[in-house]
Rosetta silent file (secondary structure, phi, psi, omega in degrees, C-alpha in Angstrom):
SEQUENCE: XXXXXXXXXXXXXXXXXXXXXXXXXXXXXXXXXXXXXXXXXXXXXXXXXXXXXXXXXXXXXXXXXXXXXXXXXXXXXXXXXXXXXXXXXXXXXXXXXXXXXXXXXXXXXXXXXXXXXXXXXXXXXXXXXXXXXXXXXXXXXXXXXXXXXXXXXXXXXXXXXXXXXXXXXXXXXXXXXXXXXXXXXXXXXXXXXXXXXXXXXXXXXXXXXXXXXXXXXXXXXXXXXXXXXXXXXXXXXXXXXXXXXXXXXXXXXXXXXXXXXXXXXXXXXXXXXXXXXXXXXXXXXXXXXXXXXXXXXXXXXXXXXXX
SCORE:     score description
SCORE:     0.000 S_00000001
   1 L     0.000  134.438 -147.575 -186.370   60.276 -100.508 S_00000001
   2 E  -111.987  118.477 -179.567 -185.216   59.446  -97.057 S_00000001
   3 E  -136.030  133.632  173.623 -186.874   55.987  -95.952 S_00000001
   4 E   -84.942  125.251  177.241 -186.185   54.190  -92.612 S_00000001
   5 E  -102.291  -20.312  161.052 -185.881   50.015  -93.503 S_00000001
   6 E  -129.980   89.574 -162.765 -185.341   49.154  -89.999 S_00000001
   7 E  -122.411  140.048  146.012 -186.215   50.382  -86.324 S_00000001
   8 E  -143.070  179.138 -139.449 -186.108   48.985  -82.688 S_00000001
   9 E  -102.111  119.588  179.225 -186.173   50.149  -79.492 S_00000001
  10 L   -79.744  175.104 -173.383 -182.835   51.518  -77.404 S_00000001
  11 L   -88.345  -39.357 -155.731 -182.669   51.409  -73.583 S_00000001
  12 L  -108.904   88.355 -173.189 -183.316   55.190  -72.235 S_00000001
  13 L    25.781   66.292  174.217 -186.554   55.816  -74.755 S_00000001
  14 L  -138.172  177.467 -165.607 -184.470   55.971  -78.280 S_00000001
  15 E  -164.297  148.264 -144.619 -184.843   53.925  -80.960 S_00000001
  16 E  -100.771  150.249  172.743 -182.062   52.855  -83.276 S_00000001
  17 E   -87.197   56.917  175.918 -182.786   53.931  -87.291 S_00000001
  18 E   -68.767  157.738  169.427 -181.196   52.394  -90.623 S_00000001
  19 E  -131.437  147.863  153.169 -181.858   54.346  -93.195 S_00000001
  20 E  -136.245  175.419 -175.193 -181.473   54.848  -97.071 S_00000001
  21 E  -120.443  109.454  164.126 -182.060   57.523  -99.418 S_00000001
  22 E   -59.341  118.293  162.494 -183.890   56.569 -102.206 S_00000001
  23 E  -134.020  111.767 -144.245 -183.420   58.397 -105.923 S_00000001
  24 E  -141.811  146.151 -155.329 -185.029   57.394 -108.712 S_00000001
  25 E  -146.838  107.501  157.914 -185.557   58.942 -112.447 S_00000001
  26 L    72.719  -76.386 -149.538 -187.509   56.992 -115.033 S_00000001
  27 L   -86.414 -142.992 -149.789 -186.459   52.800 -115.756 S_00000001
  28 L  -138.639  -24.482 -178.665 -187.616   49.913 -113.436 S_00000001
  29 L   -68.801  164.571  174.573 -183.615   48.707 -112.333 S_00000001
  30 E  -127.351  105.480 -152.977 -182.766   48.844 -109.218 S_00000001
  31 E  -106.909  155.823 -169.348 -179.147   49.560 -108.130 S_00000001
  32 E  -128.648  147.429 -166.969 -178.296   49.190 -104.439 S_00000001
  33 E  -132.883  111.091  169.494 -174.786   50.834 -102.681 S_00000001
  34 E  -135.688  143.122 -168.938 -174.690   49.848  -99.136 S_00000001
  35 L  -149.926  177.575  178.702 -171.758   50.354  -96.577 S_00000001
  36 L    82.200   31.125  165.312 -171.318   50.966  -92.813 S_00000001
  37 L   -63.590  -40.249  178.610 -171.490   47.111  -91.603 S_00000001
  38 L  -127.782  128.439 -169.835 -168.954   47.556  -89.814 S_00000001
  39 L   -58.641   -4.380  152.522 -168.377   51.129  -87.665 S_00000001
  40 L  -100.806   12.547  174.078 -164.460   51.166  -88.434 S_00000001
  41 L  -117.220  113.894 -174.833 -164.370   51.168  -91.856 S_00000001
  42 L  -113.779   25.696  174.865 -165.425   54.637  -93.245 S_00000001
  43 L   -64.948  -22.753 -173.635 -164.372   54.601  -96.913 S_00000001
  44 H   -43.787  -58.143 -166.426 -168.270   53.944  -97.537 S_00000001
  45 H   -56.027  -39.073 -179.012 -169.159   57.119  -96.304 S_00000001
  46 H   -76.626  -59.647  165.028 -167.085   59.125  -98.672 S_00000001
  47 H   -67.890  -16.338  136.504 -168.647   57.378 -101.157 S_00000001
  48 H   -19.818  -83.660 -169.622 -171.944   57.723 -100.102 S_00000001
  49 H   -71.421  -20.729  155.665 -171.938   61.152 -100.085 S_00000001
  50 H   -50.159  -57.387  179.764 -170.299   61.475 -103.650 S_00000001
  51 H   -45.346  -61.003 -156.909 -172.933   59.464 -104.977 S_00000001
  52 H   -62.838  -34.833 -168.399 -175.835   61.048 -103.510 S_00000001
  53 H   -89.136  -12.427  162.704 -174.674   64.626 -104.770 S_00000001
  54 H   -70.287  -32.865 -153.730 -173.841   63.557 -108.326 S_00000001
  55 H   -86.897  -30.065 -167.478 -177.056   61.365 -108.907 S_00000001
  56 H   -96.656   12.263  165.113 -179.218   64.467 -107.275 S_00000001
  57 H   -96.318  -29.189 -168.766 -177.267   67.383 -109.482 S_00000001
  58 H  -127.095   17.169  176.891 -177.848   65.139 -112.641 S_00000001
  59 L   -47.164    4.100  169.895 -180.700   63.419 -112.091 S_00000001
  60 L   -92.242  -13.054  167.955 -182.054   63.735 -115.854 S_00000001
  61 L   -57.709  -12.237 -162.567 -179.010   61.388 -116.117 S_00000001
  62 E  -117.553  142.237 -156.608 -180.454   58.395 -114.289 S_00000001
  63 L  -158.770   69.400 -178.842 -182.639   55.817 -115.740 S_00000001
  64 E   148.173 -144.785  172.530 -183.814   53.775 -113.079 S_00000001
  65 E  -137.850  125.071 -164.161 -183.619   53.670 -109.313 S_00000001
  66 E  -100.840  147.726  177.453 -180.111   54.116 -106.860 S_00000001
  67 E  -130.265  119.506  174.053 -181.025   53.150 -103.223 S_00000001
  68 E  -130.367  146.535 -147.740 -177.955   54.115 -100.800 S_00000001
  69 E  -139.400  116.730 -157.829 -177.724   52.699  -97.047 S_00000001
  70 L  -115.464  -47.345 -166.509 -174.709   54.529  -95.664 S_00000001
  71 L  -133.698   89.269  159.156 -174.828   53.174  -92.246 S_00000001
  72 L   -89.522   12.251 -172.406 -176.029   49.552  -91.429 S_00000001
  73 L  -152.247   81.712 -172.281 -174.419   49.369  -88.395 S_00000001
  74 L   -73.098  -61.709 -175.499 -174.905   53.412  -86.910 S_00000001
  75 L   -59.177  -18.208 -175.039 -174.150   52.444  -83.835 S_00000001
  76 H   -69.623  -37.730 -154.100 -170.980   50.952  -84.374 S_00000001
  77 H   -87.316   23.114  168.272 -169.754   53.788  -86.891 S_00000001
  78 H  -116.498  -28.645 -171.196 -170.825   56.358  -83.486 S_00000001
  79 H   -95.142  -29.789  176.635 -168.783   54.407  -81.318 S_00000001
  80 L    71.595   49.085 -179.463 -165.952   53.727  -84.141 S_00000001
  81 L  -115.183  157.538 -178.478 -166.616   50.114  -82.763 S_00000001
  82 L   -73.949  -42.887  174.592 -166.251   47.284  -85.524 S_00000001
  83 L   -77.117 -175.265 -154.092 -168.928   44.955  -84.211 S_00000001
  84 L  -103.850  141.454 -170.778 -172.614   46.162  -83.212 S_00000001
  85 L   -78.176  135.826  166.535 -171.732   48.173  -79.304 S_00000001
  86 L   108.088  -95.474 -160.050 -172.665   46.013  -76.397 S_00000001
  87 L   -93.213   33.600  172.796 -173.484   43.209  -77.660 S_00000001
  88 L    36.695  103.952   23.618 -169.481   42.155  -79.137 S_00000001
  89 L    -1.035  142.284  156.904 -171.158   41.187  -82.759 S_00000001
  90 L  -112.394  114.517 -157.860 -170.205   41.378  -85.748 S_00000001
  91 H   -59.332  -61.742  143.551 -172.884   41.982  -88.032 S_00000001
  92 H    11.895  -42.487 -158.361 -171.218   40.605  -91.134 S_00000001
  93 H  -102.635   15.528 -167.412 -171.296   37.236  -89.276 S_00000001
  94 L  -143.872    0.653  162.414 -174.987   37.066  -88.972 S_00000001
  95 L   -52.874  159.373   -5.701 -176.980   36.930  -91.954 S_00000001
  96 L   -92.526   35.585  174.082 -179.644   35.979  -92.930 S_00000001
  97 L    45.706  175.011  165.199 -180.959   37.068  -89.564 S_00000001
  98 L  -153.131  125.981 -178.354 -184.558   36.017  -88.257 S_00000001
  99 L   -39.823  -22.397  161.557 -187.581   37.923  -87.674 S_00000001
 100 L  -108.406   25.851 -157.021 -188.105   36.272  -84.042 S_00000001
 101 L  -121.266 -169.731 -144.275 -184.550   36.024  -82.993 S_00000001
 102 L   -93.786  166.279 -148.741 -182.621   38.723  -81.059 S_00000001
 103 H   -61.133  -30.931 -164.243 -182.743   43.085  -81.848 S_00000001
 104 H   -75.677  -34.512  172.809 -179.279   42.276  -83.998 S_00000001
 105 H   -76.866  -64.676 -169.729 -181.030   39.178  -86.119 S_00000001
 106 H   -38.458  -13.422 -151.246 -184.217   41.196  -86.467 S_00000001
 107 H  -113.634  -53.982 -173.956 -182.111   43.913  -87.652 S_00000001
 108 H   -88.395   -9.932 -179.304 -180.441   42.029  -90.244 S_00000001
 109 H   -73.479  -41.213  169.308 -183.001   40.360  -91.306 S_00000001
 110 H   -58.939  -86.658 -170.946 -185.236   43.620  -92.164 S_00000001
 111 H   -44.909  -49.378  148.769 -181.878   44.650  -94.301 S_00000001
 112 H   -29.215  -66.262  151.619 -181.893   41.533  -96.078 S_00000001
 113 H   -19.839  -77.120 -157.917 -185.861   41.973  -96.913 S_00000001
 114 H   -76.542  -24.865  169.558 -184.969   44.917  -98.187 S_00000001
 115 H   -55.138  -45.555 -164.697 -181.821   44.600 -100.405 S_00000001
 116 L   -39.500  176.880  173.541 -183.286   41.380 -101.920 S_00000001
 117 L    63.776  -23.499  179.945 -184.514   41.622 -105.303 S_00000001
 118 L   -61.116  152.853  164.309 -181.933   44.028 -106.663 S_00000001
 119 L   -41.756  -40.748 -137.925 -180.381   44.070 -110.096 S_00000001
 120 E  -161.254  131.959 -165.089 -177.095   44.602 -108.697 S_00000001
 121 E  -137.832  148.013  170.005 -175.926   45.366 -104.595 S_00000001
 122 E  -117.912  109.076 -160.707 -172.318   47.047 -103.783 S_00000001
 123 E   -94.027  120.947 -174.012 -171.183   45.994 -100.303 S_00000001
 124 E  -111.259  128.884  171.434 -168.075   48.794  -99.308 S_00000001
 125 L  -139.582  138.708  149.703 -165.935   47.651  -96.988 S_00000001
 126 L   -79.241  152.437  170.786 -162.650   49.129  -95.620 S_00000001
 127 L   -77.251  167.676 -176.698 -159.850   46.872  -94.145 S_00000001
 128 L   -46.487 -158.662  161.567 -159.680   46.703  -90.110 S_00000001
 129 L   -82.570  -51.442 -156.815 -156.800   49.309  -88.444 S_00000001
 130 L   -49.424  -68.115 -156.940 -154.250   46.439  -88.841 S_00000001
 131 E   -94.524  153.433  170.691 -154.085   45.963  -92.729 S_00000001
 132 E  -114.928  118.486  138.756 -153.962   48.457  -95.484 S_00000001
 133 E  -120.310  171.654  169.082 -155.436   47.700  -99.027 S_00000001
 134 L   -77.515  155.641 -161.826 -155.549   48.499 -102.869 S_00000001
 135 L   -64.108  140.478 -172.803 -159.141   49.079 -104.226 S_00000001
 136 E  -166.150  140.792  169.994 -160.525   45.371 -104.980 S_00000001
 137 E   -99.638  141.177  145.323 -163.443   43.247 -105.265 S_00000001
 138 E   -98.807  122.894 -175.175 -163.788   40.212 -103.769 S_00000001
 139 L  -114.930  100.935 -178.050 -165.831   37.085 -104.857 S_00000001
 140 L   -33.107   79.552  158.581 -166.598   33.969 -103.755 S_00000001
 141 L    40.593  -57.010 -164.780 -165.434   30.778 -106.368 S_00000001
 142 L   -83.214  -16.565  174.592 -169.494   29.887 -106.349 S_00000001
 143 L  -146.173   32.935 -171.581 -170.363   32.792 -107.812 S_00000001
 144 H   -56.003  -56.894 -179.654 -167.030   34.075 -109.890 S_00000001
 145 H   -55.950  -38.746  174.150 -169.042   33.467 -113.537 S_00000001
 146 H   -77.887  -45.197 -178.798 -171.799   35.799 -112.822 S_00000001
 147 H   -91.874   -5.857 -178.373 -170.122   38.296 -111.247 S_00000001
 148 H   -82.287   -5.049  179.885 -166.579   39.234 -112.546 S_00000001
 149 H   -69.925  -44.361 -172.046 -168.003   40.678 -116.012 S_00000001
 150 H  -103.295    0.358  158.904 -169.436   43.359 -113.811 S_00000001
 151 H   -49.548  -71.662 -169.100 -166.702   43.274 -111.189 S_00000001
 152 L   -78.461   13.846  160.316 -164.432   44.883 -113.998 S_00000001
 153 L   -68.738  -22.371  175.812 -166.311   47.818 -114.809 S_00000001
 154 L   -38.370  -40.405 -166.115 -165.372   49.175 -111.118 S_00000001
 155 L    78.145   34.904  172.623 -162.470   50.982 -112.039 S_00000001
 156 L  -103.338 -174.561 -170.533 -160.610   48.953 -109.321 S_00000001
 157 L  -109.222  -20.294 -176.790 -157.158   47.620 -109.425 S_00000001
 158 E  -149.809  143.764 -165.959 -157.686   43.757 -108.439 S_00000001
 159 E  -104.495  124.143  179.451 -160.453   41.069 -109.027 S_00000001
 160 E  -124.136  102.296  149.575 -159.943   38.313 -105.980 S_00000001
 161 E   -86.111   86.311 -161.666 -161.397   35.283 -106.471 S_00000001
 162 L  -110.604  138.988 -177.385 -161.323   33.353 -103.628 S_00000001
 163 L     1.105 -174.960  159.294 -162.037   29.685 -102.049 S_00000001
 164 L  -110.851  132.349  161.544 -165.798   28.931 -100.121 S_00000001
 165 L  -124.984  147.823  164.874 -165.517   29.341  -96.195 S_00000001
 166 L   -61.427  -29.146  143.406 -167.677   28.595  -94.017 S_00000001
 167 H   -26.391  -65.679 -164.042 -167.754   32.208  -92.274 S_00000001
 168 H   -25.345  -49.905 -131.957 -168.681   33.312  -95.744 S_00000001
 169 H   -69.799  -29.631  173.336 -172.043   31.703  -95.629 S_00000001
 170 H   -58.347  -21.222 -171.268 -173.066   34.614  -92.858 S_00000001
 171 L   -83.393 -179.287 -166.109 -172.379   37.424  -94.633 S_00000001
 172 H   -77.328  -35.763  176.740 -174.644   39.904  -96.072 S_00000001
 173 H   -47.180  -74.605 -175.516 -172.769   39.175  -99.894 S_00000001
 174 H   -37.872  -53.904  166.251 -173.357   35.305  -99.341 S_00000001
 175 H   -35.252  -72.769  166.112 -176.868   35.825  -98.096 S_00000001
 176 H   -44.542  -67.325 -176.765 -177.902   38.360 -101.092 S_00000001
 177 H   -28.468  -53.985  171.035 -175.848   35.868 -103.737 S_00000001
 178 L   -58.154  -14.384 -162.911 -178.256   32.907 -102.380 S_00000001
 179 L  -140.823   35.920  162.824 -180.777   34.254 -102.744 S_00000001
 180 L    66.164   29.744 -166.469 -180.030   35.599 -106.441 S_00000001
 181 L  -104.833  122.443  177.318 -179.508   39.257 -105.728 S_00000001
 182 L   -76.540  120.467  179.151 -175.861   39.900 -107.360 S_00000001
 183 E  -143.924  127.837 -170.338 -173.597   41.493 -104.772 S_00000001
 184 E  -106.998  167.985 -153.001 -169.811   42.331 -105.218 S_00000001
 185 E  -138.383  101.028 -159.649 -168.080   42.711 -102.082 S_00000001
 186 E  -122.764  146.356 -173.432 -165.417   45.533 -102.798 S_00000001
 187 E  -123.509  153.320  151.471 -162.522   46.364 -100.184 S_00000001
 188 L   174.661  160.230 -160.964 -159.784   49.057  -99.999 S_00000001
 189 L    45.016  172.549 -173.737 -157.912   51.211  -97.984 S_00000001
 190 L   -76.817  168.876  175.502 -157.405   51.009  -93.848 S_00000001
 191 L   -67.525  145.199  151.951 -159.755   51.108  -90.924 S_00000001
 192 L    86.313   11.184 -179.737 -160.802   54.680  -89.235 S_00000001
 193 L  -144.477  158.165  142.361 -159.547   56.582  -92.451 S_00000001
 194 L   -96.700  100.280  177.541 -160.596   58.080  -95.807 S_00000001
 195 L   -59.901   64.544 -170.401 -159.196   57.285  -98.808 S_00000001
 196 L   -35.885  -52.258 -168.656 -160.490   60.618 -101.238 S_00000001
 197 L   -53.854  -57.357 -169.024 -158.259   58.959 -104.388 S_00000001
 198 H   -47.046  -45.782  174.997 -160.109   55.297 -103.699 S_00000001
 199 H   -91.073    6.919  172.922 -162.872   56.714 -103.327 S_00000001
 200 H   -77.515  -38.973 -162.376 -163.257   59.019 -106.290 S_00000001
 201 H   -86.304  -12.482  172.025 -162.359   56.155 -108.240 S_00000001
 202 H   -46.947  -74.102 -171.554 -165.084   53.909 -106.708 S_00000001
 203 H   -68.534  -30.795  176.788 -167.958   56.328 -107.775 S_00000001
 204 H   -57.955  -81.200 -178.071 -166.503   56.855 -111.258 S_00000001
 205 H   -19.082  -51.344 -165.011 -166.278   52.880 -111.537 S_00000001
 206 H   -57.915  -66.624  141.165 -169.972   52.751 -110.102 S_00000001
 207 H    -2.397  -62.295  162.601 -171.071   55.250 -112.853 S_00000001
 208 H   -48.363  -60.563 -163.033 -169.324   53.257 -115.499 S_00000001
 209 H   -70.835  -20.272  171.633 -171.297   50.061 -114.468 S_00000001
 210 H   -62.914  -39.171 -154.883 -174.464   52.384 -114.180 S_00000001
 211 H   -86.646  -49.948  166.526 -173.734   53.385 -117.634 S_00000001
 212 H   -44.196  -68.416  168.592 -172.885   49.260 -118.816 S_00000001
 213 L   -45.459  -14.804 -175.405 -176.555   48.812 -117.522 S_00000001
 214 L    95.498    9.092 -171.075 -178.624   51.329 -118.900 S_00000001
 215 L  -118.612    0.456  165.751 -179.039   53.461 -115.821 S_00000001
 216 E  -130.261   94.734  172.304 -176.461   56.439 -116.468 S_00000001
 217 L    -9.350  -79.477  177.018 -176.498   58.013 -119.756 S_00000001
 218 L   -52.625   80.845 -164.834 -173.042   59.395 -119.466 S_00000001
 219 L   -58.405  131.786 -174.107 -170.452   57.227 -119.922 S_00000001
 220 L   -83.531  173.943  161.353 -167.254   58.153 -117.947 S_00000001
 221 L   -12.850   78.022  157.101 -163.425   58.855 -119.927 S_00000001
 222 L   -24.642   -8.780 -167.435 -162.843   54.907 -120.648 S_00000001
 223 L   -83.680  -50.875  171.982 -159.070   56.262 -120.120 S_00000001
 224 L  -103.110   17.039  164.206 -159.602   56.343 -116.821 S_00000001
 225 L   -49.662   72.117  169.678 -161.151   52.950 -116.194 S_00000001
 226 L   -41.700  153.952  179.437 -158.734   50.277 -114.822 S_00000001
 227 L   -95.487   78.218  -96.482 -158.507   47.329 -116.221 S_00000001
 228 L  -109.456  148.081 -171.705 -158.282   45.202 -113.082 S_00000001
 229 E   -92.892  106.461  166.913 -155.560   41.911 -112.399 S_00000001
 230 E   -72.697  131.127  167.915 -157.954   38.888 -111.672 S_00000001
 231 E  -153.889  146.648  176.674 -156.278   36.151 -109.849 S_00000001
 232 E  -140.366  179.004 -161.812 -157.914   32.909 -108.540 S_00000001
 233 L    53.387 -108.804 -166.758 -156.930   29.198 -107.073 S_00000001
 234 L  -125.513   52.786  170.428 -153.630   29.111 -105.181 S_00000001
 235 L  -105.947   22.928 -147.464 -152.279   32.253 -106.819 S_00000001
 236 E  -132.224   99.692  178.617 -152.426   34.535 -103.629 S_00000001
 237 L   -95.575  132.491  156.963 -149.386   34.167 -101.027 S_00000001
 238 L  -131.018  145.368 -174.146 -149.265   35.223  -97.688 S_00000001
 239 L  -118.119  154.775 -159.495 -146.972   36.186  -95.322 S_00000001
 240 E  -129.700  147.323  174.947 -146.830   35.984  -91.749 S_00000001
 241 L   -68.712  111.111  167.454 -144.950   36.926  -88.917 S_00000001
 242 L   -66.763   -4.228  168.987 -142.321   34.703  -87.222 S_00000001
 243 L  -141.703  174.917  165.833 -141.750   36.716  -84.700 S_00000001
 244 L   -96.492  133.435 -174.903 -143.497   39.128  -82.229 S_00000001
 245 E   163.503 -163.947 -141.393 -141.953   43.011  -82.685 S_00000001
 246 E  -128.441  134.175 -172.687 -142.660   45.956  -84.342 S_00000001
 247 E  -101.862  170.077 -177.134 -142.681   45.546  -88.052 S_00000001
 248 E  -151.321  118.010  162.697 -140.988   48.450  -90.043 S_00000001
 249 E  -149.518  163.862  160.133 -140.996   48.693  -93.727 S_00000001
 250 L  -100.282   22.477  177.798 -140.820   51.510  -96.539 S_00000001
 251 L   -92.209  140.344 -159.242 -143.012   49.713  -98.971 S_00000001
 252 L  -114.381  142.006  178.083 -146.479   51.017 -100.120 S_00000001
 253 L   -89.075  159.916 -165.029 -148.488   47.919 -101.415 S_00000001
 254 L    77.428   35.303 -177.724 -149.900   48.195 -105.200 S_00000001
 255 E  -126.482  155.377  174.716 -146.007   47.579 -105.951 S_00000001
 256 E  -107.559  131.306 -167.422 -144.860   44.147 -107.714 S_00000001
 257 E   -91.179  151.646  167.809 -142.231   42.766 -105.265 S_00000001
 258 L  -112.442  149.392 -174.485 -139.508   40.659 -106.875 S_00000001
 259 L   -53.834  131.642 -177.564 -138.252   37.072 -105.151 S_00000001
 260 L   101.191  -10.439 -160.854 -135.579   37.620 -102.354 S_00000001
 261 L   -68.942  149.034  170.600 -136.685   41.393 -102.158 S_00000001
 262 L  -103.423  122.847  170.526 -137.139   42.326  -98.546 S_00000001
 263 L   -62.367  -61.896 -167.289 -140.655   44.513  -97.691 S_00000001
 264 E  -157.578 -167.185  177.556 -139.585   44.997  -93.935 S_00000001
 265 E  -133.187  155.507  167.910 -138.419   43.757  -90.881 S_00000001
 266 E   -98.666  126.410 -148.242 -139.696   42.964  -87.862 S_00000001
 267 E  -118.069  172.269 -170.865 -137.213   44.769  -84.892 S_00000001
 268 L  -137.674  104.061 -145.533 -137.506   44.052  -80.996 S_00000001
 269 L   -82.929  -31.348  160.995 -137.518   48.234  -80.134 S_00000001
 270 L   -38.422  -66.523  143.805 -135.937   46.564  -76.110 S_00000001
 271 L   -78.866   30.627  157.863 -132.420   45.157  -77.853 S_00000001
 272 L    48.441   -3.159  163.432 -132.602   46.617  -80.662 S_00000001
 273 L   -35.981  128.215  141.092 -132.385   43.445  -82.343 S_00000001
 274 E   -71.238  171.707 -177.993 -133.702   42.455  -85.959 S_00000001
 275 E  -151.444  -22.786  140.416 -135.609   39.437  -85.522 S_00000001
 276 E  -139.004  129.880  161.453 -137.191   38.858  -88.850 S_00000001
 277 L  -109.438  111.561  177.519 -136.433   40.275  -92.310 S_00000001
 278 L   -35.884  140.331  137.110 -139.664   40.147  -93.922 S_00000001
 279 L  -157.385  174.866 -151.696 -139.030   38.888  -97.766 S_00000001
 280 L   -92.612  138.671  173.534 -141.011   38.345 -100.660 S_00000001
 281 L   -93.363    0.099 -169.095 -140.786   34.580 -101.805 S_00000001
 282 L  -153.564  161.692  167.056 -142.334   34.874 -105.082 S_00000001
 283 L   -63.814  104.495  156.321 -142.749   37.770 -108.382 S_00000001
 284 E  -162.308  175.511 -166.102 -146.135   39.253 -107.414 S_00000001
 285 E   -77.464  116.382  170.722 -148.367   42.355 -107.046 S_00000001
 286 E   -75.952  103.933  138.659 -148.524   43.491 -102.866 S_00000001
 287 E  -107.768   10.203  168.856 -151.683   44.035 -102.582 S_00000001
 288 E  -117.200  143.153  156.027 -152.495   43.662  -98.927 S_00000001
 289 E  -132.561  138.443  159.695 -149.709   45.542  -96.470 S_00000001
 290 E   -69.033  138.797  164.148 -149.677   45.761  -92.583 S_00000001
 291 L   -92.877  -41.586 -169.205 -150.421   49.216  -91.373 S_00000001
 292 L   -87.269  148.766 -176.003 -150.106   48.573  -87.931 S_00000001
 293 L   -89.752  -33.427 -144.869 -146.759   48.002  -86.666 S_00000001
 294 E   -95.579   96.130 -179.782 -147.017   46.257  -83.297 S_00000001
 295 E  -104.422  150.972  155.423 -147.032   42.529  -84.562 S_00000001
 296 L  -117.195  179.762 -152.574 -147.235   39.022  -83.279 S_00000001
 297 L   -91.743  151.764 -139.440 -145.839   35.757  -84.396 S_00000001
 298 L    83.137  -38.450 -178.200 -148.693   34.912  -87.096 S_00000001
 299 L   -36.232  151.923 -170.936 -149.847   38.506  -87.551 S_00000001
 300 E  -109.075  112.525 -174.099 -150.653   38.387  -91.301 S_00000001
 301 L   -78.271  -38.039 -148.329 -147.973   40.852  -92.611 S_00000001
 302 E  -148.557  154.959  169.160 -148.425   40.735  -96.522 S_00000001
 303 E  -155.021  157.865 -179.910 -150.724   38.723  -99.186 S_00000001
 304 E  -131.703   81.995  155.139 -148.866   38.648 -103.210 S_00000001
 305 E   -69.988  129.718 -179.110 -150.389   37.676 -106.161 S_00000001
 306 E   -26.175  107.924 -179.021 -148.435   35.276 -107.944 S_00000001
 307 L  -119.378    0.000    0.000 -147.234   37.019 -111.748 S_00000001
């Protein structure tokens, strides 16, 4: 069932939608899959639409209720802008919204309303154009104990437990968390592309955790679960560029780098100059890489966890 959770009013008589599709088969949980905050990351989408056509082919399978919100941010993912069009937002950045405030708080605020209360919420995110990563949840420190038991049913490759920021406190995770609605915050592959493998393994993973809960009979293969690398405190390095250039490397991230190895370089394509050779300072798993080449000094090239 197709239900609009939010509407206001566009400038030449239109009127902007979210939507979710409700499907529901018997039990009382409620599991919630929402993606599309931000309009360049479109791994969501792929999973979306997996989802919706397994749970509505097998629907004597399901024992409870899946709610899936494919696009919270439509306009953005029509424009292939990251932020909400117009008004340079980032949606992400703007929880817990407020029912008199402006169309983009009223907007998040209504999505909030409605997410609340779930058992269990899966926030899909892709990385930007810049960075490429392997499939991973991320978790805030504050709420690490409740959530990594069901973090590693995902069928992802890395558990990131990381510091409190003050940014944090805006997002739609932080927001849900506060307010005792469990929400994992899962990331992988680059902006403006679709990852089929990532996402296949996403919806299996979801399925498994479906299945941990009591809401999908059918347990997938355990064979093809990962078991996921959890790393928290100061075990996560990153590296940054010292120079401005073009970075170049032949390394695919989800590889464990060894100390002195070099990932890339950064080249000056004018002289023909190197100008940095990237290397790894420590044993650990690359699980962030730059995709984009055209770097500046700072550009965040790399992240490691520590082994």
């Amino acid at each position: 069932m197709i239900k609009t959770i939010a509407t206001t009013a566009l400038p030449v008589e239109e009127r902007l939608l979210i939507k979710k599709n409700v499907i529901s088969n018997g039990g009382s949980q409620r599991f919630c899959i929402v993606t599309g905050t931000h309009g360049d990351e479109l791994e969501g989408q792929y999973v979306c639409f997996q989802l919706n056509k397994i749970l509505q082919e097998n629907i004597g399978k399901l024992n409870g209720t899946v709610e899936i919100y494919p696009a919270l941010n439509p306009l953005g993912i029509d424009s292939i802008t990251r932020g909400i069009p117009n008004f340079d937002l980032d949606m992400n950045r703007m929880f817990p919204g407020s029912l008199d405030g402006t169309m983009a708080e009223n907007i998040v605020h209504s999505i909030l309303n409605d997410l609340k209360g779930a058992d269990i919420v899966i926030d899909i995110h892709s990385s930007n154009i810049f960075l490429r990563e392997i499939p991973q949840v991320r978790i805030n420190i504050n709420t690490a104990q409740r959530l990594v038991p069901y973090a590693k049913f995902l069928n992802l490759d890395f558990i990131w437990i990381h510091d409190a920021a003050t940014v944090l406190e805006a997002t739609l995770a932080h927001s849900l968390n506060s307010l005792d609605t469990p929400t994992l915050v899962v990331e992988m592959g680059v902006g403006m592309r679709i990852n089929h493998k990532y996402g296949n393994r996403l919806v299996t993973g979801i399925l498994n955790l479906m299945h941990h809960l009591g809401m999908w009979s059918e347990q997938p293969d355990p064979s093809l679960i990962s078991k996921p690398i959890t790393s928290e405190g100061d075990s996560v390095c990153f590296l940054n560029a010292e120079a401005s250039g073009i970075f170049l490397t032949e390394n695919k991230n989800n590889e464990v780098v060894e100390p002195g190895e070099e990932i890339g370089c950064i080249v000056s394509s004018l002289t023909g100059e190197v100008l940095q050779h990237v290397i790894a300072p420590v044993k650990g798993l690359m699980f962030t890489l730059r995709a984009y080449p055209v770097v500046y000094q700072g550009s965040l090239l790399a992240r490691i966890h520590k082994l």
